[in-house]
N, C-alpha and C positions, 0 to 999 in steps of 0.2 A: 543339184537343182536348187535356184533358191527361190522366192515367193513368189516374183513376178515371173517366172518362167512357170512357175504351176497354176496360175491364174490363168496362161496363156492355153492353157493345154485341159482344162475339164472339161469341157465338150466331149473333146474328143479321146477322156478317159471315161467317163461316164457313158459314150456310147461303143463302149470298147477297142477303139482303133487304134487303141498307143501301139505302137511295137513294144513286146518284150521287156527291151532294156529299158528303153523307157516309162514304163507302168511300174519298173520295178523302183526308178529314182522317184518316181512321181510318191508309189508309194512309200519308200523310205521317207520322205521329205514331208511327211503326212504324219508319221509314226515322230518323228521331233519336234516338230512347230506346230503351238498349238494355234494358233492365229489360224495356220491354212487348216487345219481341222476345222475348227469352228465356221473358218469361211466355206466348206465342203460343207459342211451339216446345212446350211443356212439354205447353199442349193439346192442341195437334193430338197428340200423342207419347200420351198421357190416348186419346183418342180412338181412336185407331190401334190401340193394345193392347188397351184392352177390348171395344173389334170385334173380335177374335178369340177374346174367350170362347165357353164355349159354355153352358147353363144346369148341366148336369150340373158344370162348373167350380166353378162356382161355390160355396160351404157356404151349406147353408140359415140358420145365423148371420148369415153376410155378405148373403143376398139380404134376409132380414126388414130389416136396418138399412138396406140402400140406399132398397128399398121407404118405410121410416120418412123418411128424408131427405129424398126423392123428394116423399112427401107434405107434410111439415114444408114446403119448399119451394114448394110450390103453394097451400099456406093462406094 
C-alpha cells in the first residue's frame, strides 16, 4: 500500500470496514511511514475536537460552508 492509497481508505479504517487483509496493509503501511502516521494522528485529533462542538458553537458562516463542502463532496 502506498500513501495515497491509505489516504483513500481512513474512513473506512477508522470506522472498521477494512476487510482483514486489508487493515493489515493499511496497518503495515502505518507502522513505516511516518508522514501517514502523523497524517492519522492529525485525524483522529480533527475528529476528537469537533465531537465536542456543540451546534450553537458553531457561526452560522462556518455551518453554511461546511454544509457547502459537505455537499460539494457527495456530488
Amino acid at each position: 500500500m502506498n500513501c495515497s492509497q491509505l489516504v483513500e481508505l481512513v474512513t473506512e479504517y477508522l470506522e472498521g470496514a477494512l476487510p482483514r487483509d486489508r487493515r493489515a496493509r493499511f496497518e503495515e503501511h502505518l507502522r513505516g511511514c511516518d508522514g501517514c502516521t502523523a497524517y492519522m494522528a492529525q485525524f483522529e485529533t480533527t475528529i476528537r475536537l469537533t465531537g465536542m462542538l456543540t451546534e450553537e458553537q458553531v457561526s452560522p458562516q462556518a455551518r453554511q460552508a461546511l454544509l457547502g463542502a459537505f455537499r460539494a463532496w457527495n456530488a
